[in-house]
N, C-alpha and C positions, 0 to 999 in steps of 0.2 A: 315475788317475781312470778306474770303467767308460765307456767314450763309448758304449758300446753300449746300457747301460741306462738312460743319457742323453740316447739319443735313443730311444728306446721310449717313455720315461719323456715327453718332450715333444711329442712325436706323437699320444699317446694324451691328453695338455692338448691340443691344439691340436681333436682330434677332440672332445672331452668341451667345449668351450669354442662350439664352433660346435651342437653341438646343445642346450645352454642356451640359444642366442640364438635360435635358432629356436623354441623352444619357446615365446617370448613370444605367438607367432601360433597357438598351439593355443586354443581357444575351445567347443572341441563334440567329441562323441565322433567322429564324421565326422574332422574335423581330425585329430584323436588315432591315428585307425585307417587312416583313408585318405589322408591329405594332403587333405583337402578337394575331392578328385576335381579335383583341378586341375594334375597334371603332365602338362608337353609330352613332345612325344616324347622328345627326346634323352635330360630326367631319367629319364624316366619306363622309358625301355631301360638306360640305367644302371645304373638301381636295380635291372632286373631279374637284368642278368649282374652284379653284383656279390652280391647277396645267395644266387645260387645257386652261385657260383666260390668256394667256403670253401676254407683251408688247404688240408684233407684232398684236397682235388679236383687240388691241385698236388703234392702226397707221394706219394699213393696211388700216380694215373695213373703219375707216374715210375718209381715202383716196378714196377708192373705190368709196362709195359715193357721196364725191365732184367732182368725174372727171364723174362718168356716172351713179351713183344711184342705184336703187336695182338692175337696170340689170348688174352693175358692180360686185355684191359681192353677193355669196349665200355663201361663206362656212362658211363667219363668221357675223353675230351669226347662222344662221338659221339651216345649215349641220351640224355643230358641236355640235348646241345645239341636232340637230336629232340626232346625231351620241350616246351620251349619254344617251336619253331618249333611245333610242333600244338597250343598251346596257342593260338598265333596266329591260324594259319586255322581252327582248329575251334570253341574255346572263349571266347574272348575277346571278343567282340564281345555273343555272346548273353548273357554274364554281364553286363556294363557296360551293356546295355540293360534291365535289369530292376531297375537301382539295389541288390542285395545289400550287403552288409557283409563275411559269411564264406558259405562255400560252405554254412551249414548252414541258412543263410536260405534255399535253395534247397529243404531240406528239408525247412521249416516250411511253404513257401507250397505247394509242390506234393503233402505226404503229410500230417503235419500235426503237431503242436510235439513228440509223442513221437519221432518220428522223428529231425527237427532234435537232441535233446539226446544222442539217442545215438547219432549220428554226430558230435558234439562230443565224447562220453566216447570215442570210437574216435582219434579224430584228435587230441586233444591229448596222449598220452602220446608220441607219435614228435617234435612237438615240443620237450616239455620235454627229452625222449633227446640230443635234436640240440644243443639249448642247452647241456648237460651234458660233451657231447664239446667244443664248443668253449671254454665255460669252461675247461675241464680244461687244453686245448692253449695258449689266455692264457695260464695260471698258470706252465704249463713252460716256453715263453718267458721267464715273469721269471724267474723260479727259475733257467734259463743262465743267462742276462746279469744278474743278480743276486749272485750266491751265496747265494741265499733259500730258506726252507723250502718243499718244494713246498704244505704246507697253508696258509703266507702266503700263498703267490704267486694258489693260487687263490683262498682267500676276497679279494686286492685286486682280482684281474681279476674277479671277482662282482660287489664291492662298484660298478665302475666301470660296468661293462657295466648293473646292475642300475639305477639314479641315470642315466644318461645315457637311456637306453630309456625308463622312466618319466617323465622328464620333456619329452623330444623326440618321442613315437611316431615313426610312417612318415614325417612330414614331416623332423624332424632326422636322420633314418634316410636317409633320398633324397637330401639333402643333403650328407650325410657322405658316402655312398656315389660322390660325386662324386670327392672329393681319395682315399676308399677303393682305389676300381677303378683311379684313374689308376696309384697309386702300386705297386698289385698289377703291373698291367700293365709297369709300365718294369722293377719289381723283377726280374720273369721274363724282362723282351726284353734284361736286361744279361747276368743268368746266362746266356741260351739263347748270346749272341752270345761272353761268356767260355771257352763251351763248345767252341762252330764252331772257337774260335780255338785253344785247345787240342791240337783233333782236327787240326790244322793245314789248318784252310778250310773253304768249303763244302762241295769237291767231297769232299775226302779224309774229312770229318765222314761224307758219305753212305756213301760206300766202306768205311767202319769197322765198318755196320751187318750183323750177322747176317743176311743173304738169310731164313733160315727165322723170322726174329722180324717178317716182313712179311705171315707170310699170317695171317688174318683166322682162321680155323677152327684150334684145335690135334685134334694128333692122337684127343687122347683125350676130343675134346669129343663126344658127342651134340646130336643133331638139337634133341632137347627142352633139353639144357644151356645150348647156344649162344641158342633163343631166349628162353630165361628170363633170359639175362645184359640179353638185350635189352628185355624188358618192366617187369623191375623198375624201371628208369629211368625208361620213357618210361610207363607204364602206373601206376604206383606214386606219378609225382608230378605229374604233368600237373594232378589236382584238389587237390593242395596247398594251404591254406589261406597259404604263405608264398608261392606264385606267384601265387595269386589276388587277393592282399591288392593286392601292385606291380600289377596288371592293372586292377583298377578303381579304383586312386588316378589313372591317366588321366586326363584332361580330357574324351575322346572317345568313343566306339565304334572309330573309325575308328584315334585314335590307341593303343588297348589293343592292337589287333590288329599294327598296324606294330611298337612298342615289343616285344611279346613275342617277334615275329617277328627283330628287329634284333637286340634281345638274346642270341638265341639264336644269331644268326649271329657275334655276338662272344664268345659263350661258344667255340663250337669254335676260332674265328682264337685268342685264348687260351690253350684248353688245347692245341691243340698243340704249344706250345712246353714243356711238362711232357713229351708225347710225344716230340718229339723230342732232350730232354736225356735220358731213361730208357733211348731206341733205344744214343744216339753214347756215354753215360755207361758203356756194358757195356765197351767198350771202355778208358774212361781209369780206370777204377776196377772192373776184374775182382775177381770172387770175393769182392763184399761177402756176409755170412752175410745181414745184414736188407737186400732190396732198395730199404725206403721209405728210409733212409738216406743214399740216391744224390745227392739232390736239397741237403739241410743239407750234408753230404760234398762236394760241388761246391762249393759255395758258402764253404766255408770255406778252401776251396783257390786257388777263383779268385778272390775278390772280394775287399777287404781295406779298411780305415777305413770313410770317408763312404759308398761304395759297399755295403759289408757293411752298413751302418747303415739303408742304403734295403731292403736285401730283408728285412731282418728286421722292420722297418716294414712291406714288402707283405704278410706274414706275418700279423700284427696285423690288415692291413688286411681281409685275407681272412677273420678270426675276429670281428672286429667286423659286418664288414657281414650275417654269416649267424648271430652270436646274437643281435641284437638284431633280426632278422625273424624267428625261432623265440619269441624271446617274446613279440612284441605277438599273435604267431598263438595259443599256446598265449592269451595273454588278453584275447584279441577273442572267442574261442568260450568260453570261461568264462564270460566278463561280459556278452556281447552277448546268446550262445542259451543260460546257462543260470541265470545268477543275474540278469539282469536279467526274464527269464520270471518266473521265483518268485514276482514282488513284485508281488502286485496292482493290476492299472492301470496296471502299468509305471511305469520309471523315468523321470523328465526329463530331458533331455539333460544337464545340470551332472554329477548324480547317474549317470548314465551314462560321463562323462567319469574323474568321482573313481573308479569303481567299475573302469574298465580300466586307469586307472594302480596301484591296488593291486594287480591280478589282475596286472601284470608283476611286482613285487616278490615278492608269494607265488611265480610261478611260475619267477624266479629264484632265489629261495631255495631251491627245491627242486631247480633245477638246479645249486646249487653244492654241497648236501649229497650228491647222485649223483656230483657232479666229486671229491667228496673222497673216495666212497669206492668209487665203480668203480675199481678197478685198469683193466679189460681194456675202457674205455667206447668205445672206437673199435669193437670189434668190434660193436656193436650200432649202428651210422651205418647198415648195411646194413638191418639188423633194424628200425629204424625208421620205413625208406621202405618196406617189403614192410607193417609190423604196418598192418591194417585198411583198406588203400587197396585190396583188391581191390573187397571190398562196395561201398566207396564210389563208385570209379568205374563200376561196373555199374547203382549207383541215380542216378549223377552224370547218367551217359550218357542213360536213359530219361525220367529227369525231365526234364532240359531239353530234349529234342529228341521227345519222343513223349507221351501220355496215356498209353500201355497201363502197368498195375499200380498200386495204390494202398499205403497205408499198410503193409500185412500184407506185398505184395510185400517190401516196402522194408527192413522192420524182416528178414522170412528171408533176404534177401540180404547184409543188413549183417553177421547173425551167421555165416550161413555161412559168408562169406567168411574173417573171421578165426580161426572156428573149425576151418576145415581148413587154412588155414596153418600154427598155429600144432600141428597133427597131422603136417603133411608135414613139416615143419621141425624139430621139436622130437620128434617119436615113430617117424615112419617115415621120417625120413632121406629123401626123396624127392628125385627130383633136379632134379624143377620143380615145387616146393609154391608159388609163387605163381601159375605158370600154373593148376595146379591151383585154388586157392582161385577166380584169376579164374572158372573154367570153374563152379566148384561155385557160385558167386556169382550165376550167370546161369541155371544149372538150377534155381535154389532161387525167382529172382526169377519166372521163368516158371510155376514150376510153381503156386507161393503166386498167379499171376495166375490160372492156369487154376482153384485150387480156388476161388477167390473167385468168379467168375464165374460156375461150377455153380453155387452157393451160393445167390446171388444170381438166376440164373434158374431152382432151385428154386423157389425162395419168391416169385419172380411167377409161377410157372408158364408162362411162356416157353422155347422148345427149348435144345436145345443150340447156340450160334455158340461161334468160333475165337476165338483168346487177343486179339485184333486189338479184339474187341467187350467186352471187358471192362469201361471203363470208359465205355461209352455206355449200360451197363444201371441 
């Protein structure tokens, strides 16, 4: 008998079983999209490290570190974990005070509904991207522990992910993310400590490490490379519509800002233990060819029945809790800012509720026909987080915390910004095409402020004042 696919197989019941029962208490699109803005702290930081701690955040990091060390990997844990704690003291509070939905409500109320829908058409394709990497990574979990075709294995982890999301939103999502994270977390603190034991102890584990896989900066990094490793993280998802969403299903102000804050602090406690199996793992398993390999490779080595059966479960657990927050995101902004606008007079709240649980299913369906036919879908997880959050966060930034620029601002900094990404990235190779985009994003939103302004005290005939008086004219 596989017991391995036997316990996937009832894990993933037991997951799929609790967020049916929750789902009885969904009632309103609110419910559906926010938990009804009623998680305490603890959930409510739960929900946030877990749906940000995906598989990939445990593979990669390890990898990172067994082929080139800290100077290999800043975004995870370190960026990401930053990216959360400044979501805390900076953003969190002011969003939850203004009652939003999706960050693009921010963009309807302060530029005005053209705006909102196309920073919704910006922002939903890196989620669907995101849901598609993790579908994919479901599917090859069963497909091992299976002997399954890898195109069963994903269309049933679609099927499952797709049907539990739908029917449970953020609240069965929060919920799950409870036995999710716990079980992520023991998965990693067995391996990390199988590991120590291995390397024979603490002291001799540290002893084992590469002296040069400690320093922060590699040789051949540039000034501009090193901080671009750093911004895509922290810069790139800070206004996330999947950080945002766990932010304001809070209860509080007070409580958004602890929660993202705590979260973030268990994000890094966390992923260090990824870092530190990738540092001691160079050692127990030299000259692997694929470094992400290090981490499956340990673990088949040291952990074996009920214990193998728990990581492979934290595994799940990590792929669950971050596709099913990429998809209510991808269809909170479909249905909230673009199809529910369309419909004159807007929609009722019922008809708002029915219209974001279909928006999960279409936008799962199309994250499982990307799972089945991206071969190389992981390489775009990066590509993702970089596609359009430069604009975003530059219009994020002014809107909520300043007046200066209006609409025209918004809409040139939106496009600039993914328009020279997607140039630095894709055409001229550059070696920090998202600092750039940020930088082009901020020139573009200024300068659209300053022509508006002439513009505008032409036509009163009023002097010339500085970009500051913009929109007092």
């Amino acid at each position: 008998m596989n017991w391995l696919l036997f316990g996937i197989v009832g894990y993933v019941l037991v997951q799929f079983a609790i967020g049916l029962y929750v789902a009885r208490f969904i009632k309103s699109e609110q419910d559906f999209l926010l938990a009804g803005r009623r998680l305490g702290l603890g959930l409510a930081a739960f929900t946030i490290f877990a749906t940000w701690f995906g598989a990939e955040s445990s593979v990669s990091a390890a990898g990172s570190m067994y082929a080139r060390g800290l100077s290999g990997e800043t975004a995870e844990p370190f960026g990401y974990a930053l990216c959360l704690i400044l979501m805390g003291l900076v953003f969190a509070a002011p969003l939850w005070r203004r009652g939003y939905v999706t960050i693009a409500d921010l963009f309807r109320e302060r530029y005005s509904p053209g705006v909102e829908k196309l920073a919704a058409v910006l922002i939903i394709p890196a989620s669907v991207i995101w849901a598609a990497a993790q579908i994919r990574a479901f599917g090859q979990v069963l497909a091992a522990a299976g002997e399954l075709e890898v195109t069963v294995a994903v269309t049933l982890a679609a099927l499952v992910v797709i049907i539990y999301t739908a029917r449970g939103g953020l609240l069965a999502s929060a919920v799950t993310d409870i036995v999710q994270g716990s079980v992520l977390i023991l998965g990693l603190v067995l391996l990390g400590w199988s590991v120590m034991q291995a390397a024979g102890g603490w002291q001799a584990a540290l002893a084992s490490i590469d002296p040069a896989k400690l320093q922060w900066t590699g040789h051949d990094d540039g000034l501009l490379a090193t901080l671009e490793k750093w911004a895509i993280p922290i810069f790139g998802s800070v206004l996330a519509q999947e950080l945002i969403a766990r932010t304001l299903a809070a209860r509080s102000a007070a409580t958004a800002r602890r929660a993202a804050i705590l979260g973030g602090t268990l994000y890094l406690a966390a992923g260090l233990v990824p870092v530190f199996i990738g540092l001691v793992g160079a050692s127990l398993l030299p000259g692997l060819e694929e470094p992400e390999q290090i981490i499956p490779r340990l673990a088949q080595l040291q952990l074996a029945g009920f214990v193998y059966v728990l990581f492979a479960g934290a595994l799940i657990s990590a792929i669950l809790s971050t596709v099913d927050s990429a998809l209510l995101s991808a269809a909170s902004l479909l249905s909230h800012n673009v199809i529910a606008r369309l419909v004159p007079g807007g929609l009722e709240d019922r008809a708002r509720l029915v219209a974001a649980r279909w928006m999960v299913v279409l936008m799962g369906l199309l994250a499982w026909v990307m799972a089945l036919h991206a071969e190389r879908i992981y390489d775009l997880v990066e590509t993702a987080s970089a596609f359009g959050s430069s604009g975003v966060f530059v219009v994020g930034c002014f809107g909520l915390f300043t007046r200066i620029g209006g609409a025209a601002a918004a809409v040139a900094a939106l496009l600039t910004g993914i328009m020279v990404w997607i140039t630095g990235e894709f055409v001229l190779g550059l070696s920090a095409p998202y600092l750039t985009s940020l930088a082009a994003a901020l020139v573009a939103y200024l300068t659209a402020t300053g022509v508006e302004r002439r513009r505008r005290a032409t036509a009163s005939g009023l002097p010339h004042r500085g970009v500051r008086d913009a929109e007092s004219l």
